[in-house]
C-alpha positions as CSV (number, residue, x, y, z in Angstrom):
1,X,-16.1,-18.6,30.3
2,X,-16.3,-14.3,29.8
3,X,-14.3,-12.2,31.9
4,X,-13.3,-8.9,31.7
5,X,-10.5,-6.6,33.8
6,X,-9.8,-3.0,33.3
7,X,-6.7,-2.3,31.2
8,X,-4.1,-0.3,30.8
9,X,-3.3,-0.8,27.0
10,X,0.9,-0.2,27.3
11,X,1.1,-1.0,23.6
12,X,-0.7,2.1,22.7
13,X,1.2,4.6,24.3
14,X,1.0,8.1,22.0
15,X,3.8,10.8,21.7
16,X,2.8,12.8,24.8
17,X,3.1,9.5,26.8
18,X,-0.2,8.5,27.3
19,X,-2.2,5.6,26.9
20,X,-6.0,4.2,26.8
21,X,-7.4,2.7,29.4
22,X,-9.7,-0.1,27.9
23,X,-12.4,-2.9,29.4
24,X,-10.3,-6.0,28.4
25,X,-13.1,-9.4,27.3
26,X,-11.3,-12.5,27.2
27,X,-12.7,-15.9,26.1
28,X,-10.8,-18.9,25.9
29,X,-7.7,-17.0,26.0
30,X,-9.1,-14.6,22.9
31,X,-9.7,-10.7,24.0
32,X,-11.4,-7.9,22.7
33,X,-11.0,-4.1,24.2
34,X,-13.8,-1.8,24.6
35,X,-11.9,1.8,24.7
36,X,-13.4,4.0,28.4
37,X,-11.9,6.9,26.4
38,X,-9.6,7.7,28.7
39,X,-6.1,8.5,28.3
40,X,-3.2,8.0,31.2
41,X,0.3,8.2,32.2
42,X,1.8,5.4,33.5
43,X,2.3,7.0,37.1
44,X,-1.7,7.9,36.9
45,X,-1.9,4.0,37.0
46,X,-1.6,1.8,39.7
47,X,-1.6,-2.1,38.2
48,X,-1.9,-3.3,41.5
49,X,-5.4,-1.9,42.9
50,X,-6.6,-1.1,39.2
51,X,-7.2,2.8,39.6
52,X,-6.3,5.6,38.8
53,X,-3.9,7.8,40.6
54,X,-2.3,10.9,40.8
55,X,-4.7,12.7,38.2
56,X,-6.6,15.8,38.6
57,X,-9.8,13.6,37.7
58,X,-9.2,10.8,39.2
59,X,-12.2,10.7,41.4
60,X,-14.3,11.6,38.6
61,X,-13.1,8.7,36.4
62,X,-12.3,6.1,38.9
63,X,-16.8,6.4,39.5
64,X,-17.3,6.5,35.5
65,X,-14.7,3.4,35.3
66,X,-16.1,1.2,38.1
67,X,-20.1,2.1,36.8
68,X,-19.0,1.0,33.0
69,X,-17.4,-2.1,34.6
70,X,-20.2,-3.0,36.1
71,X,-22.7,-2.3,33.0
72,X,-20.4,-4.5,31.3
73,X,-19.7,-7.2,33.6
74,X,-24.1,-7.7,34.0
75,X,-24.8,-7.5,30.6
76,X,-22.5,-10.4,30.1
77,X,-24.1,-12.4,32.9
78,X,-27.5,-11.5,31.3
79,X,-25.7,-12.6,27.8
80,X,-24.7,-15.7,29.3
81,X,-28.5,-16.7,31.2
82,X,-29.8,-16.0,27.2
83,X,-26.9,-18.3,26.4
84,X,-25.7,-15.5,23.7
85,X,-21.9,-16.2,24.5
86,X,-21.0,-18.9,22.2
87,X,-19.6,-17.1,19.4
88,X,-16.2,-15.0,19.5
89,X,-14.2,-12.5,21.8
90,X,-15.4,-10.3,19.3
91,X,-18.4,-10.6,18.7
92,X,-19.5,-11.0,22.8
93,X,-18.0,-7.3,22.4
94,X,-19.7,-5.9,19.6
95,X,-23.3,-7.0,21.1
96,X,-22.2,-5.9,24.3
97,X,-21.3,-2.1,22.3
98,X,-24.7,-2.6,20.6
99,X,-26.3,-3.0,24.3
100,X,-24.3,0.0,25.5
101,X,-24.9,2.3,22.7
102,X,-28.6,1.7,21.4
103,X,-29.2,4.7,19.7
104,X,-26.0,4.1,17.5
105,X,-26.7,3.9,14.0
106,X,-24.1,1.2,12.3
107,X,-22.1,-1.0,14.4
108,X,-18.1,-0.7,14.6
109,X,-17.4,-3.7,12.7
110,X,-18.6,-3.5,9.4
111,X,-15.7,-4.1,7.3
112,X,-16.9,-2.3,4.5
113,X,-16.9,1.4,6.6
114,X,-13.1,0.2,7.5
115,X,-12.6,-0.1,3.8
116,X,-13.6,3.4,3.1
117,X,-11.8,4.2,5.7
118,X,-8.6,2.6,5.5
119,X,-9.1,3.7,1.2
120,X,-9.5,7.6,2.4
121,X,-6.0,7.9,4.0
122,X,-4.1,6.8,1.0
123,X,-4.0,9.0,-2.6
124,X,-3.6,8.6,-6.3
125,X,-4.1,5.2,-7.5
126,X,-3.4,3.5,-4.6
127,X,-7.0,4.5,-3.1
128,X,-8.6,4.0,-7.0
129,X,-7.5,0.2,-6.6
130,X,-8.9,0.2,-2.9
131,X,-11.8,1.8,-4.1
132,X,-12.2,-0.7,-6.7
133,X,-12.0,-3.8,-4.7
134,X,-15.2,-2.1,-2.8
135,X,-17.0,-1.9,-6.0
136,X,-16.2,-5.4,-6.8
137,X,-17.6,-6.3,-3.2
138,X,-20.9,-4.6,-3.8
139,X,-21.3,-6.2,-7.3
140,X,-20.7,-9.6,-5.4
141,X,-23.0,-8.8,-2.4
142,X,-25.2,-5.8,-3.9
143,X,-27.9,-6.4,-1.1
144,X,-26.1,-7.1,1.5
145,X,-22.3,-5.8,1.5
146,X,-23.2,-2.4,3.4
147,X,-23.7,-5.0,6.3
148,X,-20.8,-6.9,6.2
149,X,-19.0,-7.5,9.2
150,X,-15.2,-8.8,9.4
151,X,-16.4,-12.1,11.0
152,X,-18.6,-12.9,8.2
153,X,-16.0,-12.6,5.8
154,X,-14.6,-16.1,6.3
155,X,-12.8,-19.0,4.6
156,X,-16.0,-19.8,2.7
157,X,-17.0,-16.2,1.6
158,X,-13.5,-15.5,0.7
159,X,-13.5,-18.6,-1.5
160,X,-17.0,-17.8,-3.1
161,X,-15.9,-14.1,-3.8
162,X,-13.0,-15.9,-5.3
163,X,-15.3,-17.4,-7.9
164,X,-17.1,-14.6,-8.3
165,X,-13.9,-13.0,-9.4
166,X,-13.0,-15.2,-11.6
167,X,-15.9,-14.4,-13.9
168,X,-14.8,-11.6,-15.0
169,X,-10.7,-11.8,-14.4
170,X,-9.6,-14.9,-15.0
171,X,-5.9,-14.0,-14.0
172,X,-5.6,-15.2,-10.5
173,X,-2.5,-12.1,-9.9
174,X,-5.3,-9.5,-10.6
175,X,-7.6,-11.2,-8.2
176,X,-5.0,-11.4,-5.4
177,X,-4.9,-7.3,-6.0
178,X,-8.1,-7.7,-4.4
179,X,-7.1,-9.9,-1.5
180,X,-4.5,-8.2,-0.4
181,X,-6.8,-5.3,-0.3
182,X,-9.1,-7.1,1.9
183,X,-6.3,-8.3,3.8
184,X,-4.4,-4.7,4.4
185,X,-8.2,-3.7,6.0
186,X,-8.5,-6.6,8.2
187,X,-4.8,-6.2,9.3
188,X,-5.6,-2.5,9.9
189,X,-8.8,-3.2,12.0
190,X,-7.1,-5.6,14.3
191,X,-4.9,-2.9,14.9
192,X,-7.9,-0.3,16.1
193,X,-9.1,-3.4,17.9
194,X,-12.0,-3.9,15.6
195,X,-11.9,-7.5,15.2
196,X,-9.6,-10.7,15.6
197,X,-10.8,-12.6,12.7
198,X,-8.1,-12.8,10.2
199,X,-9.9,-15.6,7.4
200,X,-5.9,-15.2,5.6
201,X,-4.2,-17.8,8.1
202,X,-6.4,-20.6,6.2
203,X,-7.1,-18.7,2.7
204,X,-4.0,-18.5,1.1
205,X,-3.2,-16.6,-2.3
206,X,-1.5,-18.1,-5.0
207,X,0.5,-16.7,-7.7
208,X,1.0,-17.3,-11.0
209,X,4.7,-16.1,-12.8
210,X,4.3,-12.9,-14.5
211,X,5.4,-12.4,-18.2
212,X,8.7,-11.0,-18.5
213,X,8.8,-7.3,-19.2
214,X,12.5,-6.5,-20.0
215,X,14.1,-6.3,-23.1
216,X,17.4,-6.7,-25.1
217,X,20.2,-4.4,-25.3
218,X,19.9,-4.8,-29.0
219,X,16.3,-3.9,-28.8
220,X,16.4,-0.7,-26.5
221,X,18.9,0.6,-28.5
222,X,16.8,0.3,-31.3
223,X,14.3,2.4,-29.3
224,X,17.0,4.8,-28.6
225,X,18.6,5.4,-32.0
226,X,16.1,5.6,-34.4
227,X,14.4,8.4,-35.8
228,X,10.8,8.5,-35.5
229,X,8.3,11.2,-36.1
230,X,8.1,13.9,-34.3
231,X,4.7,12.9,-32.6
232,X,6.1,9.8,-31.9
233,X,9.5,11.3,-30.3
234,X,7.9,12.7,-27.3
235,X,6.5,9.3,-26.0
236,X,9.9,7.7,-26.8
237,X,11.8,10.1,-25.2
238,X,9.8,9.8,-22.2
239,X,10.5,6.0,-22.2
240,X,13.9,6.4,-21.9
241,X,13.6,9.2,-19.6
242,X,12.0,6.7,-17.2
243,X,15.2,4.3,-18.1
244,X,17.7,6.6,-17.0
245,X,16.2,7.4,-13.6
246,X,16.4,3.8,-12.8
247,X,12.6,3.2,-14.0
248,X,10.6,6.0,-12.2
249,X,7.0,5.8,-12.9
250,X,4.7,8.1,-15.0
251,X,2.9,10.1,-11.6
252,X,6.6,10.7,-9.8
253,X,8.0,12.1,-13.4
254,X,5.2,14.2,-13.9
255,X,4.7,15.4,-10.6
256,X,8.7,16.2,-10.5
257,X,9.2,20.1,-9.3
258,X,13.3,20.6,-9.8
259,X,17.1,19.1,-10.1
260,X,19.2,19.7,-6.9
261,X,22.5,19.5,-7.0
262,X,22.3,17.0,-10.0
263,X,20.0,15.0,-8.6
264,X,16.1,14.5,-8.8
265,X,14.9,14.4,-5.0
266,X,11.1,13.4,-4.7
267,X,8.9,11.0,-2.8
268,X,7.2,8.5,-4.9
269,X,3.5,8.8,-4.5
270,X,2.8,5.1,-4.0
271,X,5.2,4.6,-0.8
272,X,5.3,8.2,-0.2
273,X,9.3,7.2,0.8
274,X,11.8,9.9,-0.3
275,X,13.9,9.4,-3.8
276,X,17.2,10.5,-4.7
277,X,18.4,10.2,-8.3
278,X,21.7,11.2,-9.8
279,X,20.5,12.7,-12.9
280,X,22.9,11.8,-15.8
281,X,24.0,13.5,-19.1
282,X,21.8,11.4,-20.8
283,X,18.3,12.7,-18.4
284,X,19.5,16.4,-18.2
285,X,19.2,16.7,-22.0
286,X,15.8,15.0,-21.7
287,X,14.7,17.6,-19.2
288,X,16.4,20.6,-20.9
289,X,14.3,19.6,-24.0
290,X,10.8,19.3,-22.0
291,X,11.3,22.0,-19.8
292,X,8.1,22.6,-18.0
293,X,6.6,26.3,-17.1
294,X,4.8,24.7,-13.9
295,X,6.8,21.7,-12.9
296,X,10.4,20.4,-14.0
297,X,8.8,18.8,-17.1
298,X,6.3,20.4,-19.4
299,X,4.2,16.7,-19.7
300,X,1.2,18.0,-17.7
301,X,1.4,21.5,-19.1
302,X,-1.5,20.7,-21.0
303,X,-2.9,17.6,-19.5
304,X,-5.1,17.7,-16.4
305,X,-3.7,15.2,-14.1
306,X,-1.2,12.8,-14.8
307,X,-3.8,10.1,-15.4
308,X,-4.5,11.3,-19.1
309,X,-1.1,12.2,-20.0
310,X,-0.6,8.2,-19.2
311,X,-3.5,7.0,-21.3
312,X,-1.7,9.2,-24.1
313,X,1.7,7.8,-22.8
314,X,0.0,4.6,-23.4
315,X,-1.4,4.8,-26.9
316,X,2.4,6.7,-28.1
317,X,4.2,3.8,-27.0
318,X,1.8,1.8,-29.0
319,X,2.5,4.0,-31.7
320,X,6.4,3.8,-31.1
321,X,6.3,0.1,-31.0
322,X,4.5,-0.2,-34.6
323,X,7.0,2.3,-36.3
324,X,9.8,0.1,-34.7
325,X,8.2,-3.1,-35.8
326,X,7.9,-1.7,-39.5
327,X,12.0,-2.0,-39.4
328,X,12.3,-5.1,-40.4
329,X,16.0,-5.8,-38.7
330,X,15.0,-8.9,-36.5
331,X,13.9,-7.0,-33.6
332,X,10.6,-7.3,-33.2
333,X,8.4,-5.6,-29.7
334,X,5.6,-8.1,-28.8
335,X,4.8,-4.5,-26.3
336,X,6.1,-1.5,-25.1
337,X,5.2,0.3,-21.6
338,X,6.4,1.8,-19.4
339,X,7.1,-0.9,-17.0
340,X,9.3,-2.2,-19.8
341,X,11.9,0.4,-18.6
342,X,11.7,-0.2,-15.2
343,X,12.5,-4.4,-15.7
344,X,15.0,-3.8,-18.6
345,X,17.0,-1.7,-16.0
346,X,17.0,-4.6,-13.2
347,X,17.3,-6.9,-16.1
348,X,20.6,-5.2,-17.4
349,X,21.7,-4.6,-14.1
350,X,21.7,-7.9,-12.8
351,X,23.5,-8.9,-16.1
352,X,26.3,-6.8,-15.2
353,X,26.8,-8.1,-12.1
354,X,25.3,-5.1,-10.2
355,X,25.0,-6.5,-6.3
356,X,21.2,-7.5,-5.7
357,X,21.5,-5.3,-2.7
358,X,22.4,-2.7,-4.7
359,X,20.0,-3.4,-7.5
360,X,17.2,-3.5,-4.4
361,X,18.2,-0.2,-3.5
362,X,18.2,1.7,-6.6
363,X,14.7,0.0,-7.6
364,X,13.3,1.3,-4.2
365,X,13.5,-2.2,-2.4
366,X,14.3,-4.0,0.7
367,X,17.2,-6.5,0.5
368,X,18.5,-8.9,3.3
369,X,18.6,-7.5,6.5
370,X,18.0,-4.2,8.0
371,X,21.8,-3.4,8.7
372,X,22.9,-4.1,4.9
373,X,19.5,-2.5,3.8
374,X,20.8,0.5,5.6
375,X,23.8,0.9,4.6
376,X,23.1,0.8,1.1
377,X,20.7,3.1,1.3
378,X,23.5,5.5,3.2
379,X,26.1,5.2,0.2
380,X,24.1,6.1,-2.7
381,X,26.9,6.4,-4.6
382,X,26.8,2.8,-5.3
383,X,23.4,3.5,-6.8
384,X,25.2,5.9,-8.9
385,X,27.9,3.8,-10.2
386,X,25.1,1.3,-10.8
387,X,23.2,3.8,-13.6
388,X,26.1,4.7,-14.9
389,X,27.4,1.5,-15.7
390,X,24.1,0.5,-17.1
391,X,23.9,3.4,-19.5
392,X,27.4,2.9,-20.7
393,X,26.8,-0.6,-21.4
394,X,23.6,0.2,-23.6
395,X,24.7,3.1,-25.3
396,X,28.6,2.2,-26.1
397,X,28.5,-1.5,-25.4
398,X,31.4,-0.9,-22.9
399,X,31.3,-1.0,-19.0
């Protein structure tokens, strides 16, 4: 059985202390909201009688209200005669949008659209990799995937796109990137009320253990104390520029505008959360020597976005590793990235005996619960102590 109520969605209530007033569908204890566009206080709502009150409009939209109500309610009795009901909440109310709106071009539940969407309020890399799961989606679907809708996209499709996948990645960790794109969309939509399918409570990702990425003591300070060619230097030195601000990535270090106070202050393009970074000795001489004319460093002085001063980042470091390997001293780098400095920090950390909640905090993390997550990241000095006591250890071998 369909019914439907007018509702006053409480759980949406915006900054000037309104809320929408929806048409609420319920099936089998599922509903679905169709927004009236309509935006109200709670005192210009009365619960009991269902209308509105104590507006200037209230006339106006009380008539527009009880006529939608009633398109509503007889296009689901005529659903019902055509027996049309037996599929979701939310699909009764995208027919019933389609009824209401037949001049609209695309319906509202394409999850595609949503993708672009959801893709098109993030930056940098984040929206490439969203971006790139829609690609993969049109390569699996190339005829059809501008007309996928969110309850399509089921156990089964999920599984064959799986497959699909797996064609050309065989690593099930660079599929799940995928997923969890997929998933972030559909968690997203539910919140605009777009759909209550979620396929994810019976597809489940699995993961495989990542390679580890950290190094030796011994072998950083191979990285740090021996001379290389100049060409080579400036990759290195941005290596272990990235080491001593507790692993900061290539786009936060490039896009880094000045030092306050001692410490490097900036909000890390992924998360877009707010950094602070006691900037050591050992990083202050790295960003005296690449001083930038534009920004704090001079990387993308001559680069046009940060994206191919990391491809270059990428193919020094290759070059760094070979020269290393040609020392033949027992220390031998399988790779070298970037996200080697990052790990060998945590790495060294943890072998210190560096708190995990501290280690969390410094790395950008949530540990344990809110209150201790809090309260480390109030005393950054334990951060501070933290690198510190990691940089002594690998340049003097003393803590």
């Amino acid at each position: 059985m369909v019914t439907t109520k007018i509702y006053y969605d409480k759980r949406a209530i915006k900054k000037d202390g309104t809320a929408p007033l929806k048409v609420a569908i319920t099936k089998n204890g599922s509903t679905a909201y169709i927004s009236l566009n309509i935006a109200l206080t709670e005192r210009e709502w009365d619960p009991i009688k269902r209308c509105i009150v104590n507006h200037p409009n209230r006339q106006f939209f009380n008539t527009y209200v009880g006529k939608r109500k009633l398109e509503i309610d007889e296009l689901v009795l005529s659903m019902d005669a055509k027996k049309e009901l037996s599929g979701s909440v939310t699909e009764i109310k995208n027919k019933i949008l389609a009824l209401l709106n037949p001049t609209e071009e695309r319906p509202n539940n394409l999850f595609c659209d949503w993708l672009q969407k959801f893709a098109g309020n993030k930056s940098g890399r984040t929206r490439e990799i969203y971006l790139a799961t829609f690609e993969r989606i049109k390569a699996f679907a190339p005829k059809g995937y501008d007309q996928l809708t969110f309850e399509q996209m089921n156990l089964e499709w999920l599984t064959e796109f799986d497959v699909f996948l797996a064609k050309t990645s065989p690593a099930r960790n660079a599929r799940n990137i995928h997923f969890r794109n997929i998933r972030a969309v559909f968690n997203y939509a539910i919140d605009n009320d777009i759909t209550s399918a979620y396929p994810f409570r019976k597809f489940k990702m699995r993961y495989e253990e990542t390679r580890k990425r950290s190094m030796s003591v011994e072998a950083l300070r191979k990285i740090i104390f021996t001379p290389l060619e100049e060409h080579l230097e400036k990759y290195r030195d941005f290596f272990l520029l990235s080491f001593y601000l507790i692993g900061a990535n290539v786009i936060d270090i490039c896009n880094a505008e000045e030092v306050q106070d001692g410490y490097l202050i900036y909000r890390r393009a992924k998360t877009h959360k707010l950094y602070t970074i006691k900037v050591e000795p050992e990083a202050a001489a790295l960003i005296e020597k690449y001083a930038g004319e534009k920004q704090l460093l001079n990387y993308l002085d001559n680069h046009k976005s940060y994206r191919t001063f990391y491809n270059c980042v990428v193919r020094g470091l290759k070059g760094v590793k070979d020269a290393l390997n040609a020392i033949d001293d027992g220390i031998h780098f399988k790779e070298l990235t970037t996200y080697w400095a990052r790990h060998t920090w945590a790495t060294i950390a943890a072998e210190l005996d560096i708190p995990n909640a501290t280690i969390a905090a410094a790395l950008g993390h949530s540990y344990g619960n809110a209150t201790s997550a809090i309260y480390i990241d109030k005393d950054r000095r334990k951060v501070d102590v933290a690198n510190r006591k990691v940089i002594d250890y690998v340049m003097t071998g003393h803590v």
